[in-house]
MARKE-254762 format. One line per 4 residues: number of its first residue (from 0); for each residue x negated, y negated, z of C-alpha. Coordinates in steps of 0.02 Angstrom, whole numbers, plus 50000, padded with zeros to 5 digits. Each point is the difference from the previous one (the first is absolute). Example, Ala and Ser with C-alpha at 12.3 -4.5 7.8 and 13.67 -1.06 7.14 Angstrom:
BEGIN
0	49385:50225:50390 ~ 49931:49828:49967
END
This chain:
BEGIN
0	50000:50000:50000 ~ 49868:49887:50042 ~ 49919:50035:49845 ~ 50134:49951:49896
4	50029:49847:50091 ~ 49840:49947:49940 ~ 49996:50059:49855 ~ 49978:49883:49820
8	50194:50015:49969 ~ 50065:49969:50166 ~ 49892:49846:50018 ~ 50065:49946:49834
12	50179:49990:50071 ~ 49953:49901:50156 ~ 49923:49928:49893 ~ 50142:49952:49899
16	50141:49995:50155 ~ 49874:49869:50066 ~ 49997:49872:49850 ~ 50203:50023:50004
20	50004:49966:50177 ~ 49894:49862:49969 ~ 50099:49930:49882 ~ 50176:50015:50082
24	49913:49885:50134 ~ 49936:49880:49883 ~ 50188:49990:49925 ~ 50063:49990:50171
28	49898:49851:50051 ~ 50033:49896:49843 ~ 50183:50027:50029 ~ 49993:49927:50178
32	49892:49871:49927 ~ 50145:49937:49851 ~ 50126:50030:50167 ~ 49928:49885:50106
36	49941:49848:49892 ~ 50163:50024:49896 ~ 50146:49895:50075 ~ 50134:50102:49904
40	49910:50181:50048 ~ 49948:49961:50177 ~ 49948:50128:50124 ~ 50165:50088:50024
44	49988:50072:49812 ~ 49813:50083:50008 ~ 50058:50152:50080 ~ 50140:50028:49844
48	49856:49957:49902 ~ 49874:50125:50078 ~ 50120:50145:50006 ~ 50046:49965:49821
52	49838:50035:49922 ~ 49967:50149:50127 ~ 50167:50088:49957 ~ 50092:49907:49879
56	50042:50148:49890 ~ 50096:50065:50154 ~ 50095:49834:50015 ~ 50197:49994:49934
60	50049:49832:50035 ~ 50050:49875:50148 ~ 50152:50064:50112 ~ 50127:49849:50053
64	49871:49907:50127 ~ 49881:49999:49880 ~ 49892:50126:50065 ~ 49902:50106:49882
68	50084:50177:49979 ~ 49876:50174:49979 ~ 50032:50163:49913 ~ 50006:50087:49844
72	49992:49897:49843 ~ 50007:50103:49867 ~ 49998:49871:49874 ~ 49841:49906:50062
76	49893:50190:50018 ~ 50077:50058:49815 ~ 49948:49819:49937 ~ 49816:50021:50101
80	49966:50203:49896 ~ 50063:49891:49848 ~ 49865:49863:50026 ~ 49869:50134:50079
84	50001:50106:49813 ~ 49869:49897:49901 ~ 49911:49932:50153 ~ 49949:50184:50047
88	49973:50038:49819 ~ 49883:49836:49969 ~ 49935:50059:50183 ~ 49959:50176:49916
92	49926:49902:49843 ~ 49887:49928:50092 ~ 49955:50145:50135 ~ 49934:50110:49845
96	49899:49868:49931 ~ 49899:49993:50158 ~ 49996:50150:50061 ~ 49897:50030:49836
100	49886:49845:50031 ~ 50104:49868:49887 ~ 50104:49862:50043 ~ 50160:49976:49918
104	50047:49832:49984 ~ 50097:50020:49815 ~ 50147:50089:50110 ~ 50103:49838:49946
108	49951:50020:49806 ~ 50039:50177:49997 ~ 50161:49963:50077 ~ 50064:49895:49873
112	49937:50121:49867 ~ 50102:50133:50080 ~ 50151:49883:50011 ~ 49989:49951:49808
116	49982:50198:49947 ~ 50150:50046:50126 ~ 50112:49855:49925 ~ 49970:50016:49818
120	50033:50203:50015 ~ 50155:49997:50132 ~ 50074:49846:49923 ~ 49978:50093:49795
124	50049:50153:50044 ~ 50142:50017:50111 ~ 50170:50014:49976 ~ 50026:49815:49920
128	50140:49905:50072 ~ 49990:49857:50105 ~ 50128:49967:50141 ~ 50058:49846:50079
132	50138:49961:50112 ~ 50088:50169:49915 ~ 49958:49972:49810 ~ 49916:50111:49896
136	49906:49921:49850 ~ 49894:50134:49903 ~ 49858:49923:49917 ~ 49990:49998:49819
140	49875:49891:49949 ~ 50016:49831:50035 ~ 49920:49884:50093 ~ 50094:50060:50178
144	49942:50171:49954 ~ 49855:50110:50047 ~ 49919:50109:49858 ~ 50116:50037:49867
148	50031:50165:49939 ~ 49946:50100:50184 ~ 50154:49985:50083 ~ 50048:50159:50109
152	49839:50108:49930 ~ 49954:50072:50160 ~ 50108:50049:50170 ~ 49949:49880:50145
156	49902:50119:50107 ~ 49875:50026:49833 ~ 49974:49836:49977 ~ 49971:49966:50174
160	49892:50126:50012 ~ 49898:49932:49842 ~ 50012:49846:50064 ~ 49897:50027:50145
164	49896:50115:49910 ~ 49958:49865:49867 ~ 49977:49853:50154 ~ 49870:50112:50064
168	49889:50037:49854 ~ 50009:49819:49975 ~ 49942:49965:50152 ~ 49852:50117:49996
172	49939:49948:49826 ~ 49997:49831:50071 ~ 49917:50062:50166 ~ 49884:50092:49875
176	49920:49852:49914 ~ 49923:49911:50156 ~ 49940:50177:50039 ~ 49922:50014:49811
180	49897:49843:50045 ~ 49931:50068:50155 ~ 49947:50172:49938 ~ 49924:49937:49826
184	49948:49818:50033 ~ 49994:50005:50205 ~ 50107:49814:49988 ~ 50043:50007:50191
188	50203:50067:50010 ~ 50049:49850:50087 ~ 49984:49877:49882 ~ 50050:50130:49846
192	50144:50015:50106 ~ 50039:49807:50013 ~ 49978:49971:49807 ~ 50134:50143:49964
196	50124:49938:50126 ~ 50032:49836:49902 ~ 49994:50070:49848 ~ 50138:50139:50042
200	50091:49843:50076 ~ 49984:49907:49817 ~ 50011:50160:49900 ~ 50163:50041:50088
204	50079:49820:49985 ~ 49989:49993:49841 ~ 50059:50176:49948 ~ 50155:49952:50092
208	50002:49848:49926 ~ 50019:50056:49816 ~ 50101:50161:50041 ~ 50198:49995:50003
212	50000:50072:50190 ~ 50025:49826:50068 ~ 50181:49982:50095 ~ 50102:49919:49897
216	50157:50057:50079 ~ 49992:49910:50163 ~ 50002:49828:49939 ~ 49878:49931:50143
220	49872:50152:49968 ~ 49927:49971:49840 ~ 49801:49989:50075 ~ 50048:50187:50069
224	50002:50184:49921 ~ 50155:50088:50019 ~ 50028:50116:50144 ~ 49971:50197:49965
228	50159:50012:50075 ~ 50078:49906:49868 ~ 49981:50145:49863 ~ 50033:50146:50124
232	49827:50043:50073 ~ 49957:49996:50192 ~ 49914:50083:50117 ~ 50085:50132:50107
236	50080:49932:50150 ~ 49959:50188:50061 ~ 50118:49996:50138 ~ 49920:49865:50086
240	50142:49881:49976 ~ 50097:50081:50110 ~ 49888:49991:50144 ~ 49962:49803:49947
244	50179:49954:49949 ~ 49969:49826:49944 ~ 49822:49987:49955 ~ 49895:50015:49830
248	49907:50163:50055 ~ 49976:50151:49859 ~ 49913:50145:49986 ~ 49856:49910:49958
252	49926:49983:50188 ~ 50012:50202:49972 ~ 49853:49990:49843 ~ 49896:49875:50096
256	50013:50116:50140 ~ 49972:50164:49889 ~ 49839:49899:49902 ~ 49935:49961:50166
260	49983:50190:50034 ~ 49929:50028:49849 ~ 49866:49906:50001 ~ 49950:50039:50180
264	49998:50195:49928 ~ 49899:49947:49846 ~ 49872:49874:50100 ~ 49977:50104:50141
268	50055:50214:49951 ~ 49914:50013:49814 ~ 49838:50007:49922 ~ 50055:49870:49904
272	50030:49864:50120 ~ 49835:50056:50085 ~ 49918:49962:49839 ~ 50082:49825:50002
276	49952:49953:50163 ~ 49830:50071:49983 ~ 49978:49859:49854 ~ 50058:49880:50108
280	49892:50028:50130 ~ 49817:50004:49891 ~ 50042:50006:49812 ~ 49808:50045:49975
284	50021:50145:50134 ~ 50164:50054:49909 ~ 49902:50019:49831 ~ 49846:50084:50036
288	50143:50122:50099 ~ 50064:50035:49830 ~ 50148:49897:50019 ~ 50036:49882:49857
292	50014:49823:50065 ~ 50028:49898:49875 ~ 50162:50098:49968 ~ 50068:49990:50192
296	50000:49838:49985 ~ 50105:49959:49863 ~ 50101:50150:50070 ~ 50013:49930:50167
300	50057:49825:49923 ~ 50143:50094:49868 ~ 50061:50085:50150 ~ 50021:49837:50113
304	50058:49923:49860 ~ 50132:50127:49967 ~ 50050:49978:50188 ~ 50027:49818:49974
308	50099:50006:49852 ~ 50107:50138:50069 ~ 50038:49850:50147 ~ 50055:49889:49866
312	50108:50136:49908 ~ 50068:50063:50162 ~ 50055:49830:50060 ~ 50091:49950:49827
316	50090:50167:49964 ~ 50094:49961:50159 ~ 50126:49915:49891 ~ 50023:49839:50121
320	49847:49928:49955 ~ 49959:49881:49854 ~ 49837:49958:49934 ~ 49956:49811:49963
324	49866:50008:49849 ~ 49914:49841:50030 ~ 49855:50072:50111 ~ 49885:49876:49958
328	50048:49910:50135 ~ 49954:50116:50136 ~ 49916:50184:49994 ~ 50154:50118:50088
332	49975:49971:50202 ~ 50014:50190:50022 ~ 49831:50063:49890 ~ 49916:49901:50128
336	50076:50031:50150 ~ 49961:50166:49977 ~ 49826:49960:50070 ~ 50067:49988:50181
340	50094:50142:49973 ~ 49848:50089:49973 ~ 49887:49919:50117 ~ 50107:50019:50152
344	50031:50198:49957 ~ 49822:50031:49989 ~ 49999:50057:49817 ~ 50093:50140:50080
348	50170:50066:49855 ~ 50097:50038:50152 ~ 49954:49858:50108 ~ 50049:49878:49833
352	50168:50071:50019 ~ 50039:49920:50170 ~ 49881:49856:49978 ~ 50125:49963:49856
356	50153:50013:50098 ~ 49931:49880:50124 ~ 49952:49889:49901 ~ 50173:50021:49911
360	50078:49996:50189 ~ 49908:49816:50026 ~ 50086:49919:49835 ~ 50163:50075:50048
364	49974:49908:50178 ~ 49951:49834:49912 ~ 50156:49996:49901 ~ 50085:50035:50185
368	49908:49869:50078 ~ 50079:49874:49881 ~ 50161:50052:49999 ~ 50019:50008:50187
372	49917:49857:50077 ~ 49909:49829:49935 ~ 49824:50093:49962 ~ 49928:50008:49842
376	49956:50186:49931 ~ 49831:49951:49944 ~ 49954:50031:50175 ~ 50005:50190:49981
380	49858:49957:49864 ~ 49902:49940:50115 ~ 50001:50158:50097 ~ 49972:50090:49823
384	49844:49890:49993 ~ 49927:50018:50173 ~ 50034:50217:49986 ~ 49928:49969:49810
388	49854:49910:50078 ~ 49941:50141:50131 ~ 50037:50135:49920 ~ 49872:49938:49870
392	49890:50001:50163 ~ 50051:50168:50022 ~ 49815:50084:49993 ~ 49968:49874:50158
396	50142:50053:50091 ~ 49944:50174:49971 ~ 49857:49980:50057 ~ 50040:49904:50164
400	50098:50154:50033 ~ 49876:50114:49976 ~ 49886:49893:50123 ~ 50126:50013:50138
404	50029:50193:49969 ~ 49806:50022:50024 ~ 49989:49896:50136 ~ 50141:50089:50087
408	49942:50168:49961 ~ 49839:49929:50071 ~ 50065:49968:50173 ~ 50099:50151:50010
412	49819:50114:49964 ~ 49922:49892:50127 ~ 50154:50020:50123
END
């Protein structure tokens, strides 16, 4: 027992629950802060605040006093698995990348590659009628029309399937070409990385921009691509709808989960992922082992790729989401924010899946914290920021930990 106490992997979570604790504090201070220098908060609200951002996805309303009222909301948890699908597949994304030495900053550009491919092939292929407010228009052509000529080719569940399929491979060919620089050229991942994320964002706009995908139907819409839902393809509510009457939830939160196994199997239970790691760890090593480096890497960066883009497809087939093609403006939030994700789960598959859901869990709480009291729900991102910021400290944490095991041990021998 003592043993595993302090072993790597249990010092990673303390690790990990300290940065989090941490954090919460640092959230809890700045609300009593805005409390007591705001005349409109005052003191008498921080505790609502503080209990909002600790449990707010256990929060249901205000009773008749006013008070804040606790239990089950199943709209707020189905909402938070909703949310917590491409934040643990971003997470994943960028887990793989460093477990095999590389640092996958293009999440947000494979993303948006993995959108586009999802789009054009659920939004061609499906069954071809658009519904709004009950009526049925087919398209045939014109300019409110998808592609002419493809309507109903395919039953929904093929072309979802497809769909994803397609956003994936997308993904990892874009993944791949940051990955080709590094093997043949050695140009440092990182900035490959940063180079294909804006050009995916450009390459995407204007793709959109030309095709006839644009929403034309909604009068208000027209800078947005039409819902899959529109043409009869979404993802699987699997059940969960039912247990999350209310909320956006799908069966998606059941792939994440499922490609979060998978990986930890292939990373950590095959030669394979050995071999990938091993590369990671001294490419030079790797190759006079017999492995073939140069090829791990671009592997390693097709397969985080192909994570990312499954995000994007994932969170697009849910058929309440619509996808606004001017991404110039601003690289998707969620490619990077899969970085924390990461970081605070150690790089660990498994450990992205709840580091996902917490993170998920703290924007769920922000949108709680506004709609309950006076606060703003930026304030949860500054307890993203402060967790962000130590967990990137996590080796020192570690380390610390590992001091005050030895020491302890120490006293105990001498004892």
């Amino acid at each position: 027992m003592k043993k595993f106490l302090q072993s790597d992997g249990m010092r990673t979570v303390l690790a990990s629950l300290l940065s989090i604790l941490i954090g919460m504090l640092a959230g809890g201070v700045v609300i009593f802060a805005v409390g007591v220098s705001t005349p409109s908060l005052g003191i008498n609200t921080v505790w609502d605040g503080i209990r909002l951002v600790v449990g707010g996805l256990f929060v249901t309303g205000r009773d008749a006093t006013g008070a804040l009222t606790f239990g089950f909301n199943p709209q707020m948890m189905g909402n938070m698995l909703f949310r917590a699908t491409p934040l643990i597949l971003t997470g994943l994304s960028v887990a793989l990348a460093y477990k095999t030495g590389l640092f996958n900053i293009g999440a947000p550009g494979q993303y948006l590659a993995g959108t586009a491919a999802t789009l054009f092939i659920a939004l061609s292929l499906g069954t071809g009628c658009v519904k709004t407010e009950g009526l049925v228009e087919p398209f045939l052509g014109n300019a409110n029309n998808f592609i002419a000529g493809q309507v109903g080719m395919f039953p929904p569940w093929l072309v979802w399937t497809l769909a994803l399929i397609g956003g994936m491979i997308a993904g990892a060919l874009w993944g791949a070409i940051p990955g080709l620089f590094k093997a043949l050229l050695n140009v440092n991942e990182v900035l490959a990385c940063i180079m294909t994320n804006w050009i995916a964002a450009n390459l995407v706009t204007w793709v959109f921009d030309i095709s006839n995908l644009k929403n034309l139907v909604e009068n208000t819409k027209i800078g947005y691509v039409y819902k899959t839902s529109f043409n009869g393809v979404a993802t699987s509510k699997m059940g969960l709808d039912q247990v999350f009457p209310g909320s956006q939830v799908n069966g998606g939160i059941l792939i994440a989960i499922l490609l979060a196994v998978v990986v930890y199997i292939i990373m950590n239970k095959t030669t394979f992922g050995f071999e990938l790691k091993a590369c990671g760890s001294n490419r030079f090593a790797a190759r006079y082992a017999g492995i073939k480096d140069k090829r791990s890497i671009v592997v390693s960066m097709a397969l985080a790729g192909a994570l990312a883009g499954a995000a994007g497809s994932l969170y697009f087939l849910s058929g309440n989401t619509e996808f606004f093609w001017s991404t110039y403006q601003s690289l998707p939030a969620v490619g990077f924010n899969g970085i924390p994700v990461a970081l605070l789960a150690g790089s660990n598959p498994i450990g992205v899946v709840f580091a996902g859901m917490f993170m998920s869990m703290l924007d769920i709480c922000g949108l709680q914290l506004t709609n309950l009291t006076g606060y703003n729900e930026f304030i949860t991102d500054v307890i993203i920021a402060v967790i962000v910021y130590l967990a990137a400290f996590s080796l020192v944490i570690k380390m610390v930990l590992a001091r005050l095991g030895k020491k302890r041990s120490g006293k105990e021998t001498v004892k």
